[in-house]
N, C-alpha and C positions, 0 to 999 in steps of 0.2 A: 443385660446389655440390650434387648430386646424392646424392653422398655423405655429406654433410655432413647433411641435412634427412633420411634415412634415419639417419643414427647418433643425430640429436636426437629420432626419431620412436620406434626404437629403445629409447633413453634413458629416455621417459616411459614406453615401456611394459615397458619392462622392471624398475620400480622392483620392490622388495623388498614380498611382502606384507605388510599389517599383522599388530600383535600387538596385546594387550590394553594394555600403556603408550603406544602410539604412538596406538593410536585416542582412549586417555584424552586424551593430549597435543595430538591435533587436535581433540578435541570445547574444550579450555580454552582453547585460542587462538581460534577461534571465536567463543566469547562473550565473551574481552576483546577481540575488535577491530569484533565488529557488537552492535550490540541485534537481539535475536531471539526467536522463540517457541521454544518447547520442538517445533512442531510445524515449525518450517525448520530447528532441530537437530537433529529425528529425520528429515528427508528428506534434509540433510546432510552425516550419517556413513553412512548407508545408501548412496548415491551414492558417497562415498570407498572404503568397502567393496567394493559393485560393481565399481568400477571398477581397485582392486589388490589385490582376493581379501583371503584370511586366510590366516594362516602356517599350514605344516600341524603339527601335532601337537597343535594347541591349542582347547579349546575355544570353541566359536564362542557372538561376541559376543551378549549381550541389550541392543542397542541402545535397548528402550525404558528398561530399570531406568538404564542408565548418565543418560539424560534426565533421568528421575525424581530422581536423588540431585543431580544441580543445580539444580532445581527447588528441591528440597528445601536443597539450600546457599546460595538465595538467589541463585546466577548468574542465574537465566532467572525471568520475572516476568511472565508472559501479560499479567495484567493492566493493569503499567504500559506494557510494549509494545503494546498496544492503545491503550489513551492515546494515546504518545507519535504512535503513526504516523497516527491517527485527526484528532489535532489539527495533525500535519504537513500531509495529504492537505486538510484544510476549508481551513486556512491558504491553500493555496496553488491555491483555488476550485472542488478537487473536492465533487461529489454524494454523498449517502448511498449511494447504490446503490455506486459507485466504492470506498467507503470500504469497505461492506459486502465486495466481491469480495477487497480487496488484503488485507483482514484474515483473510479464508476460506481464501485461498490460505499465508498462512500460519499456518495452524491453529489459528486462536483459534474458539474454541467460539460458538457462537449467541447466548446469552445475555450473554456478555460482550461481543460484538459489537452486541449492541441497548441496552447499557449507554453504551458509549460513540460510538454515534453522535449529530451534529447533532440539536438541537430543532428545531422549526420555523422559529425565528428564526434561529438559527445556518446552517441551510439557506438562508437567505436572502441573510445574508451572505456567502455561499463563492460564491452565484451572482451576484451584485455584486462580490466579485475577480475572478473569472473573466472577468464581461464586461469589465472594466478593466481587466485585465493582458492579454486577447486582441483588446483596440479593439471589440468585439460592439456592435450595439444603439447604444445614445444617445453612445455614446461611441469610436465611429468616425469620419475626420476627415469623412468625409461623408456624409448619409442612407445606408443601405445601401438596394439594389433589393430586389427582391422572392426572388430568387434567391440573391442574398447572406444575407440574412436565413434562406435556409431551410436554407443552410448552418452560419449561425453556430448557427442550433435544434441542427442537427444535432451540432456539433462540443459544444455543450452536455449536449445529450442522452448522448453519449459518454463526457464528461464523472462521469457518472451522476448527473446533475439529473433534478428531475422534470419532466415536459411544461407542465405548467402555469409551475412556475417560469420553464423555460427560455424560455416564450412571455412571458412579464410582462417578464424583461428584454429579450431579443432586439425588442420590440412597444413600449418606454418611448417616450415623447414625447420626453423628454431628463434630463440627466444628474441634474438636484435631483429627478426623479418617481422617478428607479429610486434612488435614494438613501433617497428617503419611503419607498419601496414595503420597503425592505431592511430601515430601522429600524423600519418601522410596528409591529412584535411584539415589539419590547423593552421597552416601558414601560407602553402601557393594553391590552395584547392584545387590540386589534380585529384586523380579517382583511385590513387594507391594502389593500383593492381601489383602482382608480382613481378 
């Protein structure tokens, strides 16, 4: 067995460095198998590089132009990738702040990052999935105590809700108020207080 986990360990590290086709070849599989930004295509091929060198005689790769020309080909599309994941992450009751870090992390610029995050109202709603899909607040089978409650802020806040949000649900009377409180800024844009 011993053996065996050394020949396999072995094995990966002893693959064949790349060349300029291979890298090409793993930067296009990449982008047909995930949606990505230009900036987790350029962390990695950089990382694939690192990790089994370049062939020697050849000169060494300009990982950001190769970026650049799929960009440019229409593979890679920052923008709609910010979209797509911006509206994945509210969907599924993350925060702006949350939205904000997972979109930074992979390289999407500032601006396009403050483009498509949550309105106000939209914020509202991601923190009314949240408490719904994690039982928080009015919609736990039972009151929560006071400790529960400072947990579930927490677990919200983590979340990347804002404090105040996170206090308006985690604090609701019950299920039709944090409902009000969620819709209140879709249609007359008052401030939804209680």
């Amino acid at each position: 067995m011993r053996a065996y986990r050394q020949e396999c360990q072995q094995g990966k590290r002893g693959r064949r460095p790349l060349d300029a086709v291979q890298l090409r070849d793993l930067a296009l599989s990449y982008v047909a198998r995930y949606a990505t930004s230009a900036g987790k295509l350029e962390r990695y091929l950089a990382r694939k590089l690192a990790e089994r060198g370049w062939a020697e005689g050849e000169e060494r790769p300009d990982i950001a132009a190769l970026v650049a020309r799929y960009v440019e080909a229409g593979y890679i599309d920052d923008a709609a990738y910010a979209r797509m994941k911006a509206s994945g992450l509210q969907g599924r009751g993350y925060g702006a702040r949350r939205v904000q870090q997972t979109l930074a992390e992979a390289g999407v610029d500032q601006a396009l990052r403050d483009e498509v995050t949550a309105d106000h109202a939209a914020r509202r709603h991601a923190a009314l999935t949240m408490a719904r899909k994690r039982r928080f607040g009015p919609f736990a089978p039972l009151p929560p105590e006071r400790e529960v409650r400072e947990k579930q802020l927490a677990a919200m806040l983590r979340a990347g809700h804002d404090l105040d949000m996170a206090r308006e649900m985690v604090n609701a009377p019950s299920i039709a108020a944090a409902e009000e409180w969620a819709a209140a800024l879709d249609g007359d844009g008052n401030d939804g207080a209680w």
